[in-house]
C-alpha positions as CSV (number, residue, x, y, z in Angstrom):
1,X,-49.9,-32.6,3.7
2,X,-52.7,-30.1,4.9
3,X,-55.9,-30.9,6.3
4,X,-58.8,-29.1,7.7
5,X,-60.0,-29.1,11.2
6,X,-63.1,-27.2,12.6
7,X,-63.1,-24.7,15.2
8,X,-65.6,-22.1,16.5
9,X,-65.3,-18.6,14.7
10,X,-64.1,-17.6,18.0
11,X,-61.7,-19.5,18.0
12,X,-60.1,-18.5,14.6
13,X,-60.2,-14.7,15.4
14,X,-58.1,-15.4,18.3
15,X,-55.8,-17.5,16.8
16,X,-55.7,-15.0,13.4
17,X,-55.5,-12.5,16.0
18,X,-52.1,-14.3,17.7
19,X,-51.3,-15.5,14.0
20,X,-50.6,-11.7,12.7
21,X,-49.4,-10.4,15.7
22,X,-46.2,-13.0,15.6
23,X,-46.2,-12.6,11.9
24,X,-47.5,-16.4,11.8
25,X,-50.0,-18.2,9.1
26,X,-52.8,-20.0,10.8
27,X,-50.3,-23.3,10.8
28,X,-47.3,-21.9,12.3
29,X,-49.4,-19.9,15.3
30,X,-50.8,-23.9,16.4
31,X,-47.5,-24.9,16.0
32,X,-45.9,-22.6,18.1
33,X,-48.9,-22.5,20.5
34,X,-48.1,-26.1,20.7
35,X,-44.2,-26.2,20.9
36,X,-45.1,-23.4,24.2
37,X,-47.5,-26.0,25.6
38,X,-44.8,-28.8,25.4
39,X,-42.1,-26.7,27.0
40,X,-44.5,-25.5,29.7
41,X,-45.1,-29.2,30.8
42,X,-41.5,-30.5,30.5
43,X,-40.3,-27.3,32.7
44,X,-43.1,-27.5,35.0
45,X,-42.6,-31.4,35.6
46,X,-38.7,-30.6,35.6
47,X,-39.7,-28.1,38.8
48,X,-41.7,-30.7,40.7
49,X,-38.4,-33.0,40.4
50,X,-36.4,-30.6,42.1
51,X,-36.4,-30.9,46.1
52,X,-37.5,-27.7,48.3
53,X,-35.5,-26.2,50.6
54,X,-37.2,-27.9,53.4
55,X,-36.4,-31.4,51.9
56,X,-32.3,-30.1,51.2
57,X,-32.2,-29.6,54.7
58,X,-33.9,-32.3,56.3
59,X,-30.9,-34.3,53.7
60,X,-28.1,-32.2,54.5
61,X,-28.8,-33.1,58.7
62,X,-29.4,-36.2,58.2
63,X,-27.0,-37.5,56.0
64,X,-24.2,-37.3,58.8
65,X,-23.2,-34.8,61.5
66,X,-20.8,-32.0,58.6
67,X,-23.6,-32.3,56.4
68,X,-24.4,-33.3,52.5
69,X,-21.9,-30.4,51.5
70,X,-18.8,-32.3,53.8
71,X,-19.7,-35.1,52.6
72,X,-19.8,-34.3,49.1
73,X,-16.0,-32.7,49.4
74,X,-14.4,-35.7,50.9
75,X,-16.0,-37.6,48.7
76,X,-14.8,-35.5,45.6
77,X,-11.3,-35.7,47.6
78,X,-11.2,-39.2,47.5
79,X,-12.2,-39.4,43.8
80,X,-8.8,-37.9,43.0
């Protein structure tokens, strides 16, 4: 199903523009500008998830005196 949406000349030379550089139609470049967006977001939200450096410390000497890494190994250890 197609439909028509309404955008600013502007905006359609640009997106023609990005359209024949990729070797896109019209369709496929807001598609792919979209499917970028998505990715974008889910990496960027996947980044803020992951602790700093400053926060793996702060764990690792806190967790006990050996650290998260000693901790981690006798755990595993014991898994066996």
């Amino acid at each position: 199903m197609q439909t028509t949406i309404k955008i600013s000349p502007a905006v359609r030379e640009r997106l023609g523009a990005y359209a024949a550089a990729h070797g896109l139609t019209l369709g496929q470049a807001v598609d792919a500008l979209l499917n970028d967006d998505e990715q974008r977001r889910f990496w960027a939200n996947v980044k803020r998830q992951i602790p700093d450096d400053d926060y793996r410390r702060e764990a690792n000497a806190s967790v006990e005196p050996g650290g998260v890494e000693d901790y981690m190994v006798r755990f595993e250890e014991g898994a066996r």
